[in-house]
PALUMSE-500580 format. One record per residue: residue in three letters; x, y, z of N, C-alpha, C in turn. Coordinates in steps of 0.02 Angstrom, whole numbers, padded with zeros to 5 digits, always signed. Atoms other than C-alpha are relative to their C-alpha. Last residue first. Layout:
alaXYZXYZXYZ...
! end
This chain:
unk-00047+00040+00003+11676+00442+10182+00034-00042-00043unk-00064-00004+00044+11591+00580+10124+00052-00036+00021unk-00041+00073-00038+11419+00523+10174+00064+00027-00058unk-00069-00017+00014+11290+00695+10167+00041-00076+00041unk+00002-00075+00054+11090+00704+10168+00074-00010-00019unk-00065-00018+00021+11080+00504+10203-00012+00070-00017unk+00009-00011+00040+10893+00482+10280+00082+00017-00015unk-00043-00043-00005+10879+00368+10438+00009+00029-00074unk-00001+00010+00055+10697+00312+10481+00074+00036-00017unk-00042+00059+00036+10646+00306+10625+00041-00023-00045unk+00026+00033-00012+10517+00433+10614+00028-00081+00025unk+00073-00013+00000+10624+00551+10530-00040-00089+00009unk+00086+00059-00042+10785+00541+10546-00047+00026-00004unk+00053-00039-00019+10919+00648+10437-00068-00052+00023unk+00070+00029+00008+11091+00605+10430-00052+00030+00028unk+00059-00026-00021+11250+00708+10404-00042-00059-00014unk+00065+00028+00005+11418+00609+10376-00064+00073+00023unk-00002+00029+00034+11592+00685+10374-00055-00048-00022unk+00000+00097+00017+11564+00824+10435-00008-00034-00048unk-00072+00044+00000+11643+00993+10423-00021-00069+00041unk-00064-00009+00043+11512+01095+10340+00055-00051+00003unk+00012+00034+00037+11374+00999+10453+00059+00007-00039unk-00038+00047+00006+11446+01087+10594-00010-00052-00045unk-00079+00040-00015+11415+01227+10518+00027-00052+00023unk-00014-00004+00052+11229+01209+10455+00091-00005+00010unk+00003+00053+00068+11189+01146+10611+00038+00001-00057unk-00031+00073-00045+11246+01301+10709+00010-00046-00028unk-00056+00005-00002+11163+01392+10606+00054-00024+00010unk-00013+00004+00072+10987+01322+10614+00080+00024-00029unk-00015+00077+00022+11029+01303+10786+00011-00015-00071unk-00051+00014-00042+11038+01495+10809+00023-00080-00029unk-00052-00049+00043+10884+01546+10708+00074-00046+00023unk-00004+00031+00086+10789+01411+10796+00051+00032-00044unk-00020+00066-00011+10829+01459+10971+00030-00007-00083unk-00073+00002+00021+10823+01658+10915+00025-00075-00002unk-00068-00037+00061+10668+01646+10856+00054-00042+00010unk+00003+00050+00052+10597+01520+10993+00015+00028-00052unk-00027+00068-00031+10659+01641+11129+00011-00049-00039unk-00063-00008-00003+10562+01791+11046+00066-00063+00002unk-00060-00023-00053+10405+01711+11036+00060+00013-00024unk+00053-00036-00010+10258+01679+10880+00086+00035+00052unk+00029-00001-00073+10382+01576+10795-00020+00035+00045unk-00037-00037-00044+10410+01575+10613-00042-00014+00060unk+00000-00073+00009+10335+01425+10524+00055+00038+00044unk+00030-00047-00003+10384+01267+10523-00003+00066-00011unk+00062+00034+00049+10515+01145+10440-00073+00023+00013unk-00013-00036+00059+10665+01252+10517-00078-00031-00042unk+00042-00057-00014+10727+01158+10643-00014+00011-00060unk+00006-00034+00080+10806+00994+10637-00062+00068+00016unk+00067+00003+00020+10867+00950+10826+00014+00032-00083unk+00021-00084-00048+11046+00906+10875-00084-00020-00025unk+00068+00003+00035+11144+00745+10898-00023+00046+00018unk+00046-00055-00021+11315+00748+10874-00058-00017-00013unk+00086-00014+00023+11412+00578+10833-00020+00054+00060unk+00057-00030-00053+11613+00566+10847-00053+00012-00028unk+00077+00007+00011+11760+00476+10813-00045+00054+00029unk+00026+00038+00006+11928+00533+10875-00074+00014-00045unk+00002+00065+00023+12047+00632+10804-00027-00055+00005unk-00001+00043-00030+11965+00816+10825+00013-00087+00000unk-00061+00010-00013+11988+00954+10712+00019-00071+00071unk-00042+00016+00079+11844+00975+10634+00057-00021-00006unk+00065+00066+00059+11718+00963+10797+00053-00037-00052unk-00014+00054-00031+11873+01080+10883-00037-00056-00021unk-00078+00054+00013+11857+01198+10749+00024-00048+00046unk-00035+00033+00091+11680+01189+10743+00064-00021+00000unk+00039+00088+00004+11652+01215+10938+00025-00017-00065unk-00045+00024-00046+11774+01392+10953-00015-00112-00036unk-00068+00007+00042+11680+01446+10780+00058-00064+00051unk+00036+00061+00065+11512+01417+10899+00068-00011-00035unk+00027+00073-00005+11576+01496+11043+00005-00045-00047unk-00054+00013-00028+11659+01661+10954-00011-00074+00029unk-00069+00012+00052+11511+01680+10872+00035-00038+00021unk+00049+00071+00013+11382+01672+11016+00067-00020-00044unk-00014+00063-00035+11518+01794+11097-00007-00049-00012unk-00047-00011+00042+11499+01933+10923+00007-00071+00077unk-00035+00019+00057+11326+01910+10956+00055-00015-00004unk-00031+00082-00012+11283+01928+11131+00018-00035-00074unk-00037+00001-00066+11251+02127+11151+00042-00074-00008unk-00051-00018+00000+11201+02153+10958+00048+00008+00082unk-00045+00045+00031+11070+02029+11000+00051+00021-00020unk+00005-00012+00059+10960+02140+11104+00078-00043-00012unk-00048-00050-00014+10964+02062+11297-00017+00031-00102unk+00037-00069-00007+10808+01979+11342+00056+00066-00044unk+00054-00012-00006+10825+01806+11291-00028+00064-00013unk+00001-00029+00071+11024+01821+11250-00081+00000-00001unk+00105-00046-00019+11038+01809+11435-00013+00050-00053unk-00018-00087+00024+11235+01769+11372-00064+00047+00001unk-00053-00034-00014+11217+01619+11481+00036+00074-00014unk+00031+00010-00082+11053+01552+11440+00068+00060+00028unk+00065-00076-00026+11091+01579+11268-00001+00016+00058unk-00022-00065+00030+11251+01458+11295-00034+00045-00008unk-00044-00042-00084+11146+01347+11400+00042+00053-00028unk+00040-00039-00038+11021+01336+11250+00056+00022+00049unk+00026-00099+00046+11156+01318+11117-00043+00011+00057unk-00039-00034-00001+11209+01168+11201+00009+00063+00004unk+00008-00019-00055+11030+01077+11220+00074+00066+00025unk+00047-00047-00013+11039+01112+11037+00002+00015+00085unk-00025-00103+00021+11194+01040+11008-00062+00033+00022unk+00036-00027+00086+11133+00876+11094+00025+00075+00016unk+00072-00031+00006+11188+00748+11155-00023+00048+00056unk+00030-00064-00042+11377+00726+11110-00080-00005-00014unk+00069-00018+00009+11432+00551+11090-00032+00038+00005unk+00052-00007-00044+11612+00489+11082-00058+00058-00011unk+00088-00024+00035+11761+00410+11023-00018+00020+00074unk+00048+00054+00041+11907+00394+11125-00049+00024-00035unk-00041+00054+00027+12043+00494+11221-00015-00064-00032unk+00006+00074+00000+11942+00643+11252+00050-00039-00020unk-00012+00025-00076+11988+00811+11345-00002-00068-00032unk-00079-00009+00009+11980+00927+11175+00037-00037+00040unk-00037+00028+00083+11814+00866+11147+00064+00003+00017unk+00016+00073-00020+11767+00918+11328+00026-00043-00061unk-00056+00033-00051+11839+01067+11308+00021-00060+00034unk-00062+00006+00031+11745+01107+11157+00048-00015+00039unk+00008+00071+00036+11576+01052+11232+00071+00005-00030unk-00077-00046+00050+11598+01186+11392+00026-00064-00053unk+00018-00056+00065+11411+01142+11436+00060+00037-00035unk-00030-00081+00008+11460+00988+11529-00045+00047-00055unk+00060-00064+00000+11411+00820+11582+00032+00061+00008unk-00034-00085-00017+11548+00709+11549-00067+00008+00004unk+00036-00063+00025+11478+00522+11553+00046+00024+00021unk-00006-00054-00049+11568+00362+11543-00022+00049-00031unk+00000-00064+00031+11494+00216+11426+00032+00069+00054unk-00071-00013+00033+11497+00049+11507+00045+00077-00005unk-00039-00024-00053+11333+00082+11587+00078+00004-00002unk-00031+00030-00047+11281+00054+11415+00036+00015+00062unk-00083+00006-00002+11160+00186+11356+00035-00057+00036unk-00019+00022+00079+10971+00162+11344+00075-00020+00002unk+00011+00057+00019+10938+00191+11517+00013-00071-00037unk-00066+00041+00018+11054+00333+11502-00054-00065+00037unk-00069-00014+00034+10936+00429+11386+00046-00059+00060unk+00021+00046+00066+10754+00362+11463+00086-00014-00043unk-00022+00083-00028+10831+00423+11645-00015-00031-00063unk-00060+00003-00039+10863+00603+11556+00009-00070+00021unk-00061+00009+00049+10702+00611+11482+00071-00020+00004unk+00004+00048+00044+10610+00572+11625+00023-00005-00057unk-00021+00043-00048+10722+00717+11726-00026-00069-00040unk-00062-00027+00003+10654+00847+11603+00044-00076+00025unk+00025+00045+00064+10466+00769+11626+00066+00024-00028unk-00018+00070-00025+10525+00802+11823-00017-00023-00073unk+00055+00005+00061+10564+00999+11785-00005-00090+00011unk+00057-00011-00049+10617+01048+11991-00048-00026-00108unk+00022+00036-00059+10804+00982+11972-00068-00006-00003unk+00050-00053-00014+10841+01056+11788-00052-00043+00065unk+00087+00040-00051+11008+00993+11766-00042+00047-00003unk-00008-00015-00082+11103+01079+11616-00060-00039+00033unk+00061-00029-00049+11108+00982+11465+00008+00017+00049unk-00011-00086+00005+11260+00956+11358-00048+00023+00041unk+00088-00031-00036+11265+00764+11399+00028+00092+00006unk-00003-00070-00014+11439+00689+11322-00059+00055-00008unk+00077-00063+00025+11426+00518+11323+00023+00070+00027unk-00005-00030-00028+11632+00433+11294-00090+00024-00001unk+00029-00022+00021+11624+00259+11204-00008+00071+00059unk-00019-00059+00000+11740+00166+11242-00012+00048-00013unk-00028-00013-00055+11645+00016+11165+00038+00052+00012unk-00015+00066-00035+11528+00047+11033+00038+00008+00061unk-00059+00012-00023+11440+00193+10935+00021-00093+00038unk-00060-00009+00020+11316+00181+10813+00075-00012+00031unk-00011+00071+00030+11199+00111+10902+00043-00010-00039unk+00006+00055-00036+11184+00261+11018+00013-00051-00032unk-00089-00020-00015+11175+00365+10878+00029-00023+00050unk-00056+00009+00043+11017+00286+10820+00059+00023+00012unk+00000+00068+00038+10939+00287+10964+00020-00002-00034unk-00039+00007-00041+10970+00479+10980+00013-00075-00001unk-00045-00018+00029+10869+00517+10818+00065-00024+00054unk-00028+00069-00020+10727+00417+10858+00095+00007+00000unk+00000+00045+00043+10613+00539+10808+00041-00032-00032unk+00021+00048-00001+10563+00619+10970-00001-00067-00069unk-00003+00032-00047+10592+00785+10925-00042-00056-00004unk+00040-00050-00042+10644+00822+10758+00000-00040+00061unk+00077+00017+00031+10786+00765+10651-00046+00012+00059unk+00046-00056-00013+10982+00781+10645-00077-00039-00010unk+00062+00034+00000+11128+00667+10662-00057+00036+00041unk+00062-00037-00048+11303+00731+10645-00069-00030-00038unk+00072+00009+00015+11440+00612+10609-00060+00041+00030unk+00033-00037-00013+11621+00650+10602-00065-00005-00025unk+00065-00007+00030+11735+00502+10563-00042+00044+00046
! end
């Protein structure tokens, strides 16, 4: 079972995927550290707060290798933070987008077919973009652009999508 679980910040979306899972439960933290951001860092202790110490972390940004490494369910948060270190990496910020395109690609396809092809369990949690306007900055383009993609594929090949809001979990897709 392939579950991705979308919805804005702060609205509850990780909590719920968290409760989903159970024992053996692998977390798989896509975030790079950011030593010197400390409201970065309070997020971070709120996340494995929450989590059972049970739970073993990966912390990585190579998410398909990490999939390809498990021997249990388990919990990726968050595609988005994913997609940033991948920008980050192809210094898709500054660079014109026909420089880091055809790599972003190559990434993302890499992630799907391992997402689609993977026998254990698993819950993604990303952000829902898209329900504002355009975004005054470059950066927040391409973010959004990007995720919004992103999303949309690995939605293709799950087997659940949900959509939180406020708490609240909304069925978009249950093809179990």
């Amino acid at each position: 079972m392939r579950t991705l679980i979308t919805g804005g910040i702060r609205s509850g979306k990780s909590a719920i995927a968290e409760n989903l899972m159970g024992e053996g439960t692998t977390y798989v933290a896509t975030s790079p550290s950011r030593p010197a951001d400390t409201d970065w860092a309070a997020r971070i202790q709120e996340h494995r707060r929450r989590r059972p110490a049970s739970w073993p972390t990966v912390e990585t940004t190579d998410l398909p290798s990490a999939l390809t490494a498990l021997n249990g369910p388990a919990l990726v948060d968050s595609l988005g933070a994913w997609l940033v270190a991948l920008l980050d990496s192809l210094d898709a910020w500054d660079q014109p987008v026909a420089q880091w395109r055809g790599r972003l690609d190559d990434e993302v396809s890499a992630l799907v077919s391992t997402w689609s092809t993977c026998s254990h369990d698993l819950v993604a949690v990303t952000d829902e973009v898209g329900f504002g306007g355009i975004a005054e900055h470059r950066s927040a383009r391409i973010h959004a652009d990007e995720l919004g993609r992103l999303n949309q594929a690995i939605a293709g090949v799950s087997d659940r999508v949900w959509l939180v809001v406020a708490g609240q979990v909304l069925v978009v897709k249950d093809s179990s």
